[in-house]
MARLUMMAR-6476 format. One record per residue (C-alpha): residue in one letter; x, y, z; residue number from 0. Coordinates in pm, 1 decimal, padded with zeros to 6 digits. Layout:
<r res="A" X="X" Y="Y" Z="Z" n="NUM"/>
...
//
This chain:
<r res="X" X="00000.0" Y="00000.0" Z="00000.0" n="0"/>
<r res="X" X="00291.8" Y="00241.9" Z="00136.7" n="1"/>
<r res="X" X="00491.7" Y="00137.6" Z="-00196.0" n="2"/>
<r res="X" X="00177.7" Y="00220.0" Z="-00439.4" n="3"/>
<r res="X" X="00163.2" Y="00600.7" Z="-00292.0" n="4"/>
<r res="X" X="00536.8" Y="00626.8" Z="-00309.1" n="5"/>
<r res="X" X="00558.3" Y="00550.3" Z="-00625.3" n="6"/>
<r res="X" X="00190.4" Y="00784.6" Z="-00723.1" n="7"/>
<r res="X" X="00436.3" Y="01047.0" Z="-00563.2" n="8"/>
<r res="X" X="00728.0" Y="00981.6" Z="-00785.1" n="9"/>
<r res="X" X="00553.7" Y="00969.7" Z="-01100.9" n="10"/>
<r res="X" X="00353.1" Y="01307.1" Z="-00975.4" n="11"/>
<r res="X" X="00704.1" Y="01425.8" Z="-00905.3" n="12"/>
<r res="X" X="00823.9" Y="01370.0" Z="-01249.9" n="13"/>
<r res="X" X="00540.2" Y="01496.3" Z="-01445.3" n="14"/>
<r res="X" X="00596.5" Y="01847.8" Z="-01294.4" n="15"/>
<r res="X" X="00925.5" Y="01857.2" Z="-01366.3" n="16"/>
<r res="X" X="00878.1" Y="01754.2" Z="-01706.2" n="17"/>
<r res="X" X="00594.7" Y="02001.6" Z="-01745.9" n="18"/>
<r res="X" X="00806.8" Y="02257.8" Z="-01582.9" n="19"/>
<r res="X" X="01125.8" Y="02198.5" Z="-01800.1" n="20"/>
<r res="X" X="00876.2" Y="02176.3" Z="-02143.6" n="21"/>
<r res="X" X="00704.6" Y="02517.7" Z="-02030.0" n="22"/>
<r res="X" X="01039.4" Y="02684.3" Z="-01996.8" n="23"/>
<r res="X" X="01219.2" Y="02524.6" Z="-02349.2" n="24"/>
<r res="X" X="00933.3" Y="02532.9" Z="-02530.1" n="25"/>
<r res="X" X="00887.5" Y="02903.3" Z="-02626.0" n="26"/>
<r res="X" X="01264.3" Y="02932.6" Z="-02694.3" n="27"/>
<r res="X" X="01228.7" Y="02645.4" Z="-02958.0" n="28"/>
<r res="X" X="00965.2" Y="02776.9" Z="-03107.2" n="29"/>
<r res="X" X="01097.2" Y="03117.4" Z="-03120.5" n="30"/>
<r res="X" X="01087.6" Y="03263.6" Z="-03462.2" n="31"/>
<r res="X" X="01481.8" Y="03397.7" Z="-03631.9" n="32"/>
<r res="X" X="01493.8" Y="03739.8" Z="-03637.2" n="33"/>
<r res="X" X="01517.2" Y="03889.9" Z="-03963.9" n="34"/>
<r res="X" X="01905.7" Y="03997.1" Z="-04088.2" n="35"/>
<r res="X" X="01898.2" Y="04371.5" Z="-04163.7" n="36"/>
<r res="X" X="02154.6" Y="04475.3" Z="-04406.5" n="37"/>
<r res="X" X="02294.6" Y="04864.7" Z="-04516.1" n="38"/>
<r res="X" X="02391.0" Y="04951.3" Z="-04850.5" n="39"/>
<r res="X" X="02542.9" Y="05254.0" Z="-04951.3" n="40"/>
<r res="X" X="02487.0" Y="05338.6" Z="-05305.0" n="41"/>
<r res="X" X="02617.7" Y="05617.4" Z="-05495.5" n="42"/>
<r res="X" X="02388.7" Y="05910.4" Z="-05532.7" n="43"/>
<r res="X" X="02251.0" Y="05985.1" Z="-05874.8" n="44"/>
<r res="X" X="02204.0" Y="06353.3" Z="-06009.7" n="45"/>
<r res="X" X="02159.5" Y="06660.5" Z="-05732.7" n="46"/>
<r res="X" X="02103.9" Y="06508.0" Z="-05431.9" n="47"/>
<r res="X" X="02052.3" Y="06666.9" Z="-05059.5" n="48"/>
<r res="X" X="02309.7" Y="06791.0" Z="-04840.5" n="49"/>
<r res="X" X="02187.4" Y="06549.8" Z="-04541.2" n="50"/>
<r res="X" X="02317.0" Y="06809.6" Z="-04280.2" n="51"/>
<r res="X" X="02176.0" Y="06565.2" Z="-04018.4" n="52"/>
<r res="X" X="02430.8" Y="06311.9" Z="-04105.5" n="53"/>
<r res="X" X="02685.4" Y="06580.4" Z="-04114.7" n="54"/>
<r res="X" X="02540.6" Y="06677.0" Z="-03772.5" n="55"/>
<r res="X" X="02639.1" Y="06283.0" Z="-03647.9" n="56"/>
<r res="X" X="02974.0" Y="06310.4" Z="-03701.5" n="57"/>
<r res="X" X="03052.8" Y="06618.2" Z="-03552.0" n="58"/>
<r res="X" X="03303.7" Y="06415.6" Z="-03362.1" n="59"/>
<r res="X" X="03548.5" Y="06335.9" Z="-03677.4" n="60"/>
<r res="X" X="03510.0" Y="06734.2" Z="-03735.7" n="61"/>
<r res="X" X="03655.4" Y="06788.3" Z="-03422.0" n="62"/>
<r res="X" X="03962.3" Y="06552.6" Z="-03463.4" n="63"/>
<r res="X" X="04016.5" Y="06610.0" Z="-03819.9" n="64"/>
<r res="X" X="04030.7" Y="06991.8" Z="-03748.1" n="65"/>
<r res="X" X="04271.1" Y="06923.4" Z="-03418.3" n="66"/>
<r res="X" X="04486.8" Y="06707.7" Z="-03655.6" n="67"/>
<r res="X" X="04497.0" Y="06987.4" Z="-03932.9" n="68"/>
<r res="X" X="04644.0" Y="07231.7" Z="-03673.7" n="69"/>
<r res="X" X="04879.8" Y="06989.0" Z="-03481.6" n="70"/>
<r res="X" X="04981.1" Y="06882.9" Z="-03869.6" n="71"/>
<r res="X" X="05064.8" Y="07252.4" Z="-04035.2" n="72"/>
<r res="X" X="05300.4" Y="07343.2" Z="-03787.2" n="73"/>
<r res="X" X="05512.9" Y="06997.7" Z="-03714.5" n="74"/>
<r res="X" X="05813.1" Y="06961.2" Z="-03743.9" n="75"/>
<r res="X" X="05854.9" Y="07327.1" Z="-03783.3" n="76"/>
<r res="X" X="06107.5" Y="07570.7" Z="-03659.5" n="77"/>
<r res="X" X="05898.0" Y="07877.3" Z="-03544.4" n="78"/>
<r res="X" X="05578.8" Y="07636.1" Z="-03478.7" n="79"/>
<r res="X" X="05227.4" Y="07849.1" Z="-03472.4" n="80"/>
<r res="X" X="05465.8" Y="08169.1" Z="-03504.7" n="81"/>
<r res="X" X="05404.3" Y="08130.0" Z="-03873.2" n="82"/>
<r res="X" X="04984.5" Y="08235.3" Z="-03838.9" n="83"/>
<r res="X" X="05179.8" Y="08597.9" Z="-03726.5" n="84"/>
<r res="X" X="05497.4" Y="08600.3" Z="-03936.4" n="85"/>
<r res="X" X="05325.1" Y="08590.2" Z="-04268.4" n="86"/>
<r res="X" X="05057.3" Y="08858.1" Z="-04243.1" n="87"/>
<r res="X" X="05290.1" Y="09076.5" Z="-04027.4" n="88"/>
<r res="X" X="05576.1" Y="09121.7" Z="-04316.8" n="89"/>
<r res="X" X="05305.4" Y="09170.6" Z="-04579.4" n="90"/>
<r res="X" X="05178.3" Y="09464.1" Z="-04389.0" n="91"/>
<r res="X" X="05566.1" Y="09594.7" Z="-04383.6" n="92"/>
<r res="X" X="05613.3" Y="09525.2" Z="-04762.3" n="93"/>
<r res="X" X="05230.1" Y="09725.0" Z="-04794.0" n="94"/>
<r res="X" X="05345.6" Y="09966.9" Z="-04525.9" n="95"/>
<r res="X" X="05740.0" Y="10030.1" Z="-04759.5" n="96"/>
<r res="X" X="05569.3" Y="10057.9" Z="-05111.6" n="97"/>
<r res="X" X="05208.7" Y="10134.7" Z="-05121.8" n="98"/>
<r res="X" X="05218.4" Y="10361.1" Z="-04818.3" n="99"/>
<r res="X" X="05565.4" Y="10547.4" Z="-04824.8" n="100"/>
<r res="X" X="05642.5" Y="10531.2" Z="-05165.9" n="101"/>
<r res="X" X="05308.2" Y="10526.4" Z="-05354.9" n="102"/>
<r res="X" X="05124.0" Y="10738.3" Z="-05099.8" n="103"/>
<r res="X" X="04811.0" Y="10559.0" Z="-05104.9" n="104"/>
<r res="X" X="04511.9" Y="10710.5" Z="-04905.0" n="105"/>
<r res="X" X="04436.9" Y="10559.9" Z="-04557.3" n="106"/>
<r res="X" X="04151.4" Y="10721.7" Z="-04455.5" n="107"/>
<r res="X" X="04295.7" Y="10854.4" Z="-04173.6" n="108"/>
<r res="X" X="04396.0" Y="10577.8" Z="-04015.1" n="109"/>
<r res="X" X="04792.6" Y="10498.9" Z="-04007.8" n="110"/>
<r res="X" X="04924.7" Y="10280.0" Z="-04322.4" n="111"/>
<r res="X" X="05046.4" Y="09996.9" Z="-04103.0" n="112"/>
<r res="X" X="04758.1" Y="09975.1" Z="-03910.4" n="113"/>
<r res="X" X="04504.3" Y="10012.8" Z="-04184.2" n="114"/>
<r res="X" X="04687.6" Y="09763.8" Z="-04406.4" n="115"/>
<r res="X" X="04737.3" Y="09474.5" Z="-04118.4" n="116"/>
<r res="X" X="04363.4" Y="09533.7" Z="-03994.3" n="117"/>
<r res="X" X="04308.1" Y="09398.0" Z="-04362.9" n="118"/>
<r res="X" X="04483.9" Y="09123.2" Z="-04362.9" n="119"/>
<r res="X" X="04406.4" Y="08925.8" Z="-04082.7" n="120"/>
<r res="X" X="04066.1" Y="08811.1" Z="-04195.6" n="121"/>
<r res="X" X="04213.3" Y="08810.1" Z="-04558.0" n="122"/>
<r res="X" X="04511.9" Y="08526.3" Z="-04422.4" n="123"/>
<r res="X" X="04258.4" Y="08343.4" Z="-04317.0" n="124"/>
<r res="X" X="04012.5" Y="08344.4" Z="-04602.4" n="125"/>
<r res="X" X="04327.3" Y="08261.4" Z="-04820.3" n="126"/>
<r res="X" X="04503.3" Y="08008.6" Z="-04659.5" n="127"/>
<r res="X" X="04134.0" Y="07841.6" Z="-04553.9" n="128"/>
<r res="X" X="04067.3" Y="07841.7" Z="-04966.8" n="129"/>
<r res="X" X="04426.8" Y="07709.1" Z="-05033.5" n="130"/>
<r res="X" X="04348.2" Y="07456.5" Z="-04748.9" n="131"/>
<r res="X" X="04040.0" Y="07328.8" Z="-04876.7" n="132"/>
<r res="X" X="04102.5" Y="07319.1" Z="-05207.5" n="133"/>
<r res="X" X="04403.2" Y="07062.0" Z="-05171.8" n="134"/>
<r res="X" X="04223.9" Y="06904.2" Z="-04876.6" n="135"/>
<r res="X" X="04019.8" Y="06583.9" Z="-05046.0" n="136"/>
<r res="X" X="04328.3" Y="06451.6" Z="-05251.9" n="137"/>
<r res="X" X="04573.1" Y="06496.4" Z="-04914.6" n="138"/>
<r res="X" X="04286.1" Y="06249.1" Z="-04763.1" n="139"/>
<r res="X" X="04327.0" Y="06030.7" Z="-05025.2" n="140"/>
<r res="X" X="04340.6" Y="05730.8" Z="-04840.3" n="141"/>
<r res="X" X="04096.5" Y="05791.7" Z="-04569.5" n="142"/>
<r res="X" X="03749.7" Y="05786.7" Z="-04837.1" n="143"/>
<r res="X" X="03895.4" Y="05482.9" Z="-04987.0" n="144"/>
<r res="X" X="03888.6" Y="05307.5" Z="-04678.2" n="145"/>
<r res="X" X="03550.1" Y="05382.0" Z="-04479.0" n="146"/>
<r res="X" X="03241.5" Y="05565.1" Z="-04488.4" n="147"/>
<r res="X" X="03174.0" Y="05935.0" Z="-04356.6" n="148"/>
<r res="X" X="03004.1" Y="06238.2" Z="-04552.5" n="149"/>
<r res="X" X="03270.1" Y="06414.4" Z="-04687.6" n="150"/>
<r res="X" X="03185.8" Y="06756.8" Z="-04591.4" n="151"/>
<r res="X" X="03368.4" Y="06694.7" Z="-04336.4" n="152"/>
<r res="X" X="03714.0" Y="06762.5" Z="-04476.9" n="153"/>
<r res="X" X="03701.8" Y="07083.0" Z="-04628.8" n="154"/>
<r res="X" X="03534.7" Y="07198.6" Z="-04316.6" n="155"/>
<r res="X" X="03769.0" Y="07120.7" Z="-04081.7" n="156"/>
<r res="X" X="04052.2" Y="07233.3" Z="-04306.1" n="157"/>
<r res="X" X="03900.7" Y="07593.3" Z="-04289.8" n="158"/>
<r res="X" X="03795.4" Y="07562.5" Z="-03945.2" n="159"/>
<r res="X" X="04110.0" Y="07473.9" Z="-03798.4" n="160"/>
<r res="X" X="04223.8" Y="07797.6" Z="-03944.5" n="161"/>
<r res="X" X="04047.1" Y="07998.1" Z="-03718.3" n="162"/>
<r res="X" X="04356.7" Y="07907.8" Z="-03417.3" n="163"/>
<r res="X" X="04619.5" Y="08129.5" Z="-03641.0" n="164"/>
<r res="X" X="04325.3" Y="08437.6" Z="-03689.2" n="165"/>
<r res="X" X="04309.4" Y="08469.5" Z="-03330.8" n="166"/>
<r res="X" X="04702.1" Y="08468.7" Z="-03270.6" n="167"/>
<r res="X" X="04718.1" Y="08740.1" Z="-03553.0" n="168"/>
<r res="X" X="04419.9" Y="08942.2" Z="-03393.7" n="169"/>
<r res="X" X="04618.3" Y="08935.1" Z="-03064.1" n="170"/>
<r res="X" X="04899.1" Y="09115.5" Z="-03238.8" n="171"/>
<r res="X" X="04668.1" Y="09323.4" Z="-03417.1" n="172"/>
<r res="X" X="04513.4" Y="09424.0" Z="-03060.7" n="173"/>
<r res="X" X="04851.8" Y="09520.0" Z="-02983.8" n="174"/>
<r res="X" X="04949.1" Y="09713.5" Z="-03238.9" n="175"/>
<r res="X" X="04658.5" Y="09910.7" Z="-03188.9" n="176"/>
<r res="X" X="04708.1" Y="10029.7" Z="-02851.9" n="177"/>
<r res="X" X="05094.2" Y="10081.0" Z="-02931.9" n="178"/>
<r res="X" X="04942.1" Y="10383.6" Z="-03185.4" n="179"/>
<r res="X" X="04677.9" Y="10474.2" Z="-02944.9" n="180"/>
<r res="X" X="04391.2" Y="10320.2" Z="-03090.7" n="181"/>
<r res="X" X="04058.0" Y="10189.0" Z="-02866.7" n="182"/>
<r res="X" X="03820.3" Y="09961.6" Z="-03044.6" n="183"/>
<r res="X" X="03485.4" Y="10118.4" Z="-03045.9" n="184"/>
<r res="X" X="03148.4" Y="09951.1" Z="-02992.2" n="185"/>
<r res="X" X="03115.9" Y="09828.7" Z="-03364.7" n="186"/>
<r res="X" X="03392.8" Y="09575.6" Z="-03229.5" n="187"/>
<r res="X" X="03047.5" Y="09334.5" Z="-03151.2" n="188"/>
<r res="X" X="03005.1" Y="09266.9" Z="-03527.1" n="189"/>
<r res="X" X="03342.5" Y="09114.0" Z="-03559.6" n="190"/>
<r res="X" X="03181.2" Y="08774.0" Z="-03475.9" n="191"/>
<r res="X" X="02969.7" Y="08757.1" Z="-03821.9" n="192"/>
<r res="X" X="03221.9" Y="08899.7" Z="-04016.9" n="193"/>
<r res="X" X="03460.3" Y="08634.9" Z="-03978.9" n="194"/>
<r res="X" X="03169.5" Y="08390.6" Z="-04011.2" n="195"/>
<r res="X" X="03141.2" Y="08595.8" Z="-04352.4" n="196"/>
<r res="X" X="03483.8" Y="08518.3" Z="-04408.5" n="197"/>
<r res="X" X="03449.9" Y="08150.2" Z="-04350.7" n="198"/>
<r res="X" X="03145.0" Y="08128.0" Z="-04569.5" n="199"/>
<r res="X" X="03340.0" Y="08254.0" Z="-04877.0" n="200"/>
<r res="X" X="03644.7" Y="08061.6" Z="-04808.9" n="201"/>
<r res="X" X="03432.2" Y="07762.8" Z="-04735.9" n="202"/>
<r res="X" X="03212.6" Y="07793.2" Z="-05057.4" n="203"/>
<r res="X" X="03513.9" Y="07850.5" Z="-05284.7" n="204"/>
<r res="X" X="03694.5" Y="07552.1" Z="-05087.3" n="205"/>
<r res="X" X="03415.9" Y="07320.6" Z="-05163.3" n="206"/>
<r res="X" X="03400.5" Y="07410.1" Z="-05548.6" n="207"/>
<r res="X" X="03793.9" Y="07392.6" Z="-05561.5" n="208"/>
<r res="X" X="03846.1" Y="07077.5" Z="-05402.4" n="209"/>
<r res="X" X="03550.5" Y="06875.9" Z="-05564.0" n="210"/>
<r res="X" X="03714.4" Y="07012.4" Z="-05936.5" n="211"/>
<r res="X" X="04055.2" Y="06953.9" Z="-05797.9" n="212"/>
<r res="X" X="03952.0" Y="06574.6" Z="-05782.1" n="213"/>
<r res="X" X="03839.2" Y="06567.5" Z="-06123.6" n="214"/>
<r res="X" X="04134.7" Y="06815.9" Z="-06253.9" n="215"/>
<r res="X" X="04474.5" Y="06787.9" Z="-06047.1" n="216"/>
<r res="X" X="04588.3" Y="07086.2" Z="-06230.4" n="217"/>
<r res="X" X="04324.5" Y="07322.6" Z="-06011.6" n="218"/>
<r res="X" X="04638.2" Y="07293.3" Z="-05745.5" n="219"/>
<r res="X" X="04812.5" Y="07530.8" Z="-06006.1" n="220"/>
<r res="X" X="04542.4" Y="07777.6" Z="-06085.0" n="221"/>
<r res="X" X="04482.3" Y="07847.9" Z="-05681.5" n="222"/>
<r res="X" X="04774.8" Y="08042.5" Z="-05605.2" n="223"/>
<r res="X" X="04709.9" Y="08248.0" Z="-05922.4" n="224"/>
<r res="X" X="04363.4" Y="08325.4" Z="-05837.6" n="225"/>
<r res="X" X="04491.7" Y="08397.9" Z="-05448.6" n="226"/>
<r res="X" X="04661.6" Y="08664.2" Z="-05584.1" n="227"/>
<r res="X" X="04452.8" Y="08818.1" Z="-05796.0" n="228"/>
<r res="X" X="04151.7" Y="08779.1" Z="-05560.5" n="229"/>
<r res="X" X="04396.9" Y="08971.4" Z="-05284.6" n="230"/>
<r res="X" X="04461.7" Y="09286.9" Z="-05565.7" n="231"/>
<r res="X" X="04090.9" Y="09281.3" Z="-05639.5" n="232"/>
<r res="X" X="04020.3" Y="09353.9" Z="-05252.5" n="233"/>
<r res="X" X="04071.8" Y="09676.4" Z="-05060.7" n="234"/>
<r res="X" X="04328.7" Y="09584.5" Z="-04872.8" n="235"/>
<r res="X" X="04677.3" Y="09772.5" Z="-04967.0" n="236"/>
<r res="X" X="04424.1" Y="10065.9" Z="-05055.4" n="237"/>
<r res="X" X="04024.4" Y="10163.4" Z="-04938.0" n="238"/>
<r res="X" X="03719.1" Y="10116.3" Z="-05109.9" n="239"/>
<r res="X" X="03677.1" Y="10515.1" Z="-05058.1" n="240"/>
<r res="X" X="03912.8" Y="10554.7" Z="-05414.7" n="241"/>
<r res="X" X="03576.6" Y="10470.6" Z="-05590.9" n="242"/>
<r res="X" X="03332.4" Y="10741.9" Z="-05512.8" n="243"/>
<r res="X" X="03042.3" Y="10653.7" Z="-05660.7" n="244"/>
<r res="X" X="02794.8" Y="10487.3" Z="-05449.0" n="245"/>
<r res="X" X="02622.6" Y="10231.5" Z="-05683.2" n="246"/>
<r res="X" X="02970.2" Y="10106.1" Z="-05804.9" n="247"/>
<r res="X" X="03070.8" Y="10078.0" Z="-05432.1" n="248"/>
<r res="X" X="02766.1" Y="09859.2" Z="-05345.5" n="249"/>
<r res="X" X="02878.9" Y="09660.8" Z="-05679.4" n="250"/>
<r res="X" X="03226.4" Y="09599.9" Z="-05579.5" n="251"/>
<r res="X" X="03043.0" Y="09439.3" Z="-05285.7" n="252"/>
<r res="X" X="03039.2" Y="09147.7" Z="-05507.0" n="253"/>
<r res="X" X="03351.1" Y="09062.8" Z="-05398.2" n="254"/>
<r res="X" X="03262.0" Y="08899.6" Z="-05043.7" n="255"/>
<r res="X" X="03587.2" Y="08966.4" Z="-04878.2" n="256"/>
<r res="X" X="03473.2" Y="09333.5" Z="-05005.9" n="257"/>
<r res="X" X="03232.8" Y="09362.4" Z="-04715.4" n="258"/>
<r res="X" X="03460.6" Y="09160.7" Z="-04468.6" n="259"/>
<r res="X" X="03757.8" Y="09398.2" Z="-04482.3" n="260"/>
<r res="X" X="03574.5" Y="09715.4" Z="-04507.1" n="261"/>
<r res="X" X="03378.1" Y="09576.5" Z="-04197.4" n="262"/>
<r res="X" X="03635.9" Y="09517.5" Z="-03990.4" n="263"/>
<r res="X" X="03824.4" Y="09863.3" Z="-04084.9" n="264"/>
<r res="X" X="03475.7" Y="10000.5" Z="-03975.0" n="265"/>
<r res="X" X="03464.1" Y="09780.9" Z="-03653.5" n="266"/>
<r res="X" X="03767.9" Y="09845.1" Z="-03532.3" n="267"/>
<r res="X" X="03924.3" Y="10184.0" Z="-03638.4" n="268"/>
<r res="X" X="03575.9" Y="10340.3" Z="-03667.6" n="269"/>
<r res="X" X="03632.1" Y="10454.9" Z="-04042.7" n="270"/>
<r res="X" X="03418.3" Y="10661.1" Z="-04230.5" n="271"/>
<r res="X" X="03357.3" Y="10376.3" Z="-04483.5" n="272"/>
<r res="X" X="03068.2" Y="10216.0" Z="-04276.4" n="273"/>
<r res="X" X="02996.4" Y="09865.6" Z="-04520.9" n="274"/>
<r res="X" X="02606.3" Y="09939.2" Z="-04520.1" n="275"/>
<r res="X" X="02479.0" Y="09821.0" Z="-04874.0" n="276"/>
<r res="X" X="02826.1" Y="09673.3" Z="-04912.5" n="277"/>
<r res="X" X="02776.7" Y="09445.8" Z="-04662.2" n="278"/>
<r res="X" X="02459.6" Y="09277.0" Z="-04804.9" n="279"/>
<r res="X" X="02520.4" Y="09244.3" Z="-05158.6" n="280"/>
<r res="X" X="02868.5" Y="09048.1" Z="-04990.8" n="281"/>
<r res="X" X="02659.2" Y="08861.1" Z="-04773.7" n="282"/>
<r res="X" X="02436.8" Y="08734.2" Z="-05049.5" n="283"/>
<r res="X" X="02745.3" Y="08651.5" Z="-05250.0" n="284"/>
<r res="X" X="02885.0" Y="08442.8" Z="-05010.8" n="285"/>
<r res="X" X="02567.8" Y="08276.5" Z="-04954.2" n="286"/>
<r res="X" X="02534.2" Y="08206.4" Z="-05300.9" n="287"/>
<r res="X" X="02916.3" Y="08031.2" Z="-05308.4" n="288"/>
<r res="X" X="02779.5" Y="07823.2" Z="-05020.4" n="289"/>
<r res="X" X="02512.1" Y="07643.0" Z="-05130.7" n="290"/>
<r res="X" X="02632.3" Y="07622.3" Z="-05488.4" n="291"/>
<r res="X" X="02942.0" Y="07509.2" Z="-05387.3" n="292"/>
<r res="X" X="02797.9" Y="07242.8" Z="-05157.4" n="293"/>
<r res="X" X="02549.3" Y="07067.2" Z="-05411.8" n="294"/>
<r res="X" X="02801.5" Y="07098.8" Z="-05632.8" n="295"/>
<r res="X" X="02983.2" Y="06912.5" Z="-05398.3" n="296"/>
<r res="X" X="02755.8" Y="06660.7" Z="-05297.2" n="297"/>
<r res="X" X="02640.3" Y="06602.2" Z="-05653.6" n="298"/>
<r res="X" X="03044.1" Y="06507.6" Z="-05735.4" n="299"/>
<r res="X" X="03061.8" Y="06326.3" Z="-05405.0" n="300"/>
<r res="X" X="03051.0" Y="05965.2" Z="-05590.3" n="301"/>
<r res="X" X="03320.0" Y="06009.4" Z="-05768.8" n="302"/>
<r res="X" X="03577.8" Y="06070.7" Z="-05521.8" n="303"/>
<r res="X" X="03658.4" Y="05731.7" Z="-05379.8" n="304"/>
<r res="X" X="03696.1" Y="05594.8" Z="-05754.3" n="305"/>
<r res="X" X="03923.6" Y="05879.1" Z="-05870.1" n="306"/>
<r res="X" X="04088.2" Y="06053.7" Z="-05582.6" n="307"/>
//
C-alpha cells in the first residue's frame, strides 16, 4: 500500500518537472529567427541633398580632423604656430614700404600699417582656408577609400582649424593698436559675423575647388594664381573710398571679402567707410558660393573614392 503512494508520488514528481522543463524550453524552440537587416550605400545619382543631419552625427570626426589639421601645419617646424603671425605681419611691412611710403596711397585717416594689417588678418585666413580646402580631399586620399563618412567633413575642418592662427594674428593686431593709441569702439560686436562671412566665402570657394581639384589635379596650379589676384581685387593695400560713386561701391560688394575687410576697418578703427549696402550684396554673394558650392559638392561626391 505504502509502496503504491510512493511511487503515485514519484511519477507526480516527475510529471511536474517535465511540465516545468517543457514550459520553460518550449517558447525558446519555437521562437521565430529574427530577420538579418543589411545597409547599402549606393552612390547618389544627379543633385542630391546635403543630409546636414548626417553631417550633424559626425561632428566628432570634425573635431579631430580639425585638431589634426592644426597639430599637422606646424610639425616639425622651426617657429611652430609663429608662422599664423609672421606671414601677415611682413606683408603689412612690404604694404606699409611701397604702397604707403612710396606710392602714398590714401588711408583714410587711419595709419598705413595699421590700416593695411587690420586687412589682412581676416584676408590670411580666407586665403590660406581656400588654399586649405582646395588641396584638402586629394591629401585624404586614403581615408574615403577606406571607410564611410560624408565628406563635408574635410574641407570643413581644413578651414575651421584655421580659425587658431586668426586669433594669434588678432592678438597682435590688438597690440598694435594700442601701441598707436587706438581703442576699439562699440562696432567691435560685429566682428563675430564677419569672420563667419569670411568663412562662408572661403568655405564655398573651398568646396568648389576641391571637388574640381579631384576631377582636374591641375586646379592645385590655378589656386595660387587666383589667391593673388583675388587679394589685388580687394581693398586691402588701398580703401574702397578711391571709388566714389555709391552704386559702383555697393557693386564691388560682389567681392565677399569686399564687405569683410571694409567691416572690420569700420569695426575696429571706426572709419568713415561704414559697409552698409556693401555688406549685403557680400553677404548674399557668399551665400550664393555656399550652397552652390555644396550641391556641387555633394552632386560630385561619388566620384571621389573611384578617382581621388
Amino acid at each position: 500500500m505504502e509502496t503504491d503512494i510512493v511511487q503515485e508520488v514519484i511519477e507526480e514528481t516527475a510529471t511536474e518537472q517535465k511540465a516545468a522543463t517543457t514550459s520553460v524550453v518550449a517558447p525558446a524552440t519555437r521562437a521565430e529567427p529574427k530577420p538579418a537587416y543589411h545597409l547599402r550605400i549606393e552612390p547618389s545619382r544627379g543633385w542630391v541633398s546635403l543630409k546636414l543631419r548626417e553631417l550633424w552625427e559626425y561632428r566628432e570626426l570634425l573635431y579631430f580632423l580639425t585638431w589634426r589639421d592644426v597639430k599637422v601645419r606646424y610639425k616639425q617646424t622651426v617657429l611652430g604656430a609663429a608662422w599664423a603671425i609672421i606671414q601677415p605681419f611682413f606683408t603689412m611691412v612690404v604694404f606699409s614700404l611701397f604702397f604707403g611710403n612710396l606710392a602714398k596711397i590714401p588711408s583714410d585717416g587711419i595709419p598705413y600699417p595699421i590700416f593695411s594689417y587690420a586687412a589682412l588678418v581676416p584676408w590670411t585666413f580666407f586665403a590660406n582656408g581656400m588654399s586649405q580646402s582646395s588641396n584638402s580631399l586629394v591629401g585624404a586620399a586614403n581615408l574615403i577609400k577606406k571607410i564611410y563618412f560624408p565628406r563635408l567633413v574635410i574641407p570643413i575642418s581644413a578651414v575651421v582649424s584655421g580659425v587658431v592662427d586668426f586669433a594669434l594674428a588678432f592678438i597682435v593686431l590688438l597690440g598694435m593698436m594700442l601701441a598707436y593709441g587706438i581703442v576699439p569702439t562699440i562696432n567691435v560686436i560685429f566682428l563675430p559675423l564677419l569672420l563667419l562671412l569670411a568663412f562662408v566665402t572661403a568655405l564655398g570657394v573651398g568646396m568648389w575647388l576641391s571637388a574640381m581639384n579631384v576631377q582636374f589635379r591641375d586646379v592645385r596650379y590655378t589656386v595660387p594664381f587666383l589667391t593673388q589676384f583675388w587679394m589685388f581685387a580687394t581693398p586691402i593695400a588701398y580703401p574702397s573710398s578711391l571709388i566714389e560713386n555709391d552704386l559702383l561701391r555697393t557693386i564691388y560688394g560682389i567681392n565677399p571679402m569686399t564687405g569683410v575687410i571694409e567691416g572690420f576697418r569700420w569695426a575696429l578703427l571706426d572709419t568713415n567707410t561704414a559697409p552698409g549696402p556693401m555688406i549685403i550684396v557680400s553677404s548674399l554673394a557668399a551665400v550664393a558660393l555656399l550652397v552652390s558650392g555644396a550641391f556641387y559638392f555633394r552632386r560630385m561626391e561619388k566620384t571621389f573614392a573611384a578617382v581621388v
